[in-house]
C-alpha positions in Angstrom: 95.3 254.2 -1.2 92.0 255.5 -1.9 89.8 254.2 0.7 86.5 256.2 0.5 85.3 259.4 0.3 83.1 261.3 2.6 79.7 263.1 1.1 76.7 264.3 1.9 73.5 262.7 0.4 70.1 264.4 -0.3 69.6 264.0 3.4 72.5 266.0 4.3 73.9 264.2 6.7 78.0 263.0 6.6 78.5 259.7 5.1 81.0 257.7 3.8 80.5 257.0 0.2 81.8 252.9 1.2 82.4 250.9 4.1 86.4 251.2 5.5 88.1 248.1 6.5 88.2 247.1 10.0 92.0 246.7 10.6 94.3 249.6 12.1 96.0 252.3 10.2 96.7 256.2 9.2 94.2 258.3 7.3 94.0 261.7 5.7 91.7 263.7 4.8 91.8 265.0 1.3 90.4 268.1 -0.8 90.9 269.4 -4.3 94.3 266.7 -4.1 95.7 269.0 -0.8 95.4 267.0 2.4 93.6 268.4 5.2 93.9 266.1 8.5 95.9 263.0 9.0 94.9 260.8 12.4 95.6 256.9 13.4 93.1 254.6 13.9 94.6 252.3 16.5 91.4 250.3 17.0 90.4 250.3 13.6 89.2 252.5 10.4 85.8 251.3 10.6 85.6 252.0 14.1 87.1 255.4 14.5 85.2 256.6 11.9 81.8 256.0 13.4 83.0 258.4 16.0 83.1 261.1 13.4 79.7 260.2 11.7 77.9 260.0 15.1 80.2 261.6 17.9 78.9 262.1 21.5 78.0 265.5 22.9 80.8 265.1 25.3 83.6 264.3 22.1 85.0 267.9 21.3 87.3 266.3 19.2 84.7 264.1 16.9 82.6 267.0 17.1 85.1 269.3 15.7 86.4 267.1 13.1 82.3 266.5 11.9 81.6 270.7 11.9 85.2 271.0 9.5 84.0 267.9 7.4 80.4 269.2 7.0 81.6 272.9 5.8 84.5 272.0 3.7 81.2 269.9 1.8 79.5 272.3 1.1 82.2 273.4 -1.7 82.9 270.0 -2.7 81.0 267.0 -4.0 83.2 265.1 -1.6 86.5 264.7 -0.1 88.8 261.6 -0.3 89.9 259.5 2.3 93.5 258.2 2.2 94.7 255.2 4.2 97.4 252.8 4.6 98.1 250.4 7.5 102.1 250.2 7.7 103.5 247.1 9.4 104.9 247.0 13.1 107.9 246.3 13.6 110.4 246.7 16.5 114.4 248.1 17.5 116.3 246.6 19.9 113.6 244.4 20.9 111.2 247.2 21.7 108.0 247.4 19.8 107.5 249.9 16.9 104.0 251.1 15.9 104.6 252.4 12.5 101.1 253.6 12.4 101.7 256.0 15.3 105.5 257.3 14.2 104.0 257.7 10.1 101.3 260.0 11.8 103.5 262.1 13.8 105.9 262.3 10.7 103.3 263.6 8.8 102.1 266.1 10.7 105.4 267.3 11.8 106.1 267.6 8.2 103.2 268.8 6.0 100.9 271.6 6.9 97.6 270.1 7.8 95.3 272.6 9.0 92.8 270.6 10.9 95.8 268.8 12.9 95.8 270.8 15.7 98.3 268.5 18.2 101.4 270.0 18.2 100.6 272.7 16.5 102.7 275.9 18.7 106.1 273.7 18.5 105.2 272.3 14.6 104.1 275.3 12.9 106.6 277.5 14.0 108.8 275.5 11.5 108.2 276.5 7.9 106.1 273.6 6.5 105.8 271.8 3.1 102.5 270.6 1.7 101.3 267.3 0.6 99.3 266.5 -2.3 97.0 263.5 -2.7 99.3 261.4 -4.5 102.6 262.3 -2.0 103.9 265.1 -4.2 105.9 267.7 -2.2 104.7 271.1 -2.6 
């Protein structure tokens, strides 16, 4: 689902083009319908993505993300944000957090190029993109 869209305003600075919902899920990252980055949001969309419109100097990772959203702006009017919030469930009586296994999935699957976790063991497989709308490609 289209959630928002990150752009940059006269001022220049990163913003979210609306508010994200406050509850828990997986979100990508999505340019010219060719997703970038998937993460989780285990304490919330809203939440996690304050960290990436104000990160500390002491965040590499929000820092990172903020430097790849801020260039990959400058050819775009803006890039989408994809999210879903997929409900737990469990096996055997153990707890399953379907946001956590659909993010793995993913970027085991789909070459993201700003995922970087994984990425020795997961891109020496031969990988498959993903459009914005969940085309194979």
């Amino acid at each position: 689902m289209l959630a928002s869209r990150w752009i940059r305003p006269p001022n220049g600075r990163l913003a979210l083009e609306r508010p994200l919902p406050r509850w828990p899920g997986v979100y990508a990252f999505v340019q010219y319908e060719r997703a970038l980055y998937v993460g989780i949001a285990a304490s919330g969309l809203n939440s996690r993505f304050s960290a990436y419109l104000s990160p500390g100097a002491s965040d590499p990772t929000h820092l990172r993300m903020q430097a790849l959203l801020i260039e990959a702006l400058k050819s775009s009017a803006f890039l989408d944000i994809l999210t879903i919030a997929p409900p737990n469930s469990s096996w055997n009586g153990w707890p399953v957090n379907a946001s956590a296994g659909l993010e793995v999935g993913l970027i085991a699957h789909y070459d993201l190029p700003w995922n970087i976790r994984g990425a020795g063991k997961i891109r020496a497989r031969r990988r498959r993109t993903i459009s914005a709308e969940g085309h194979h490609q």
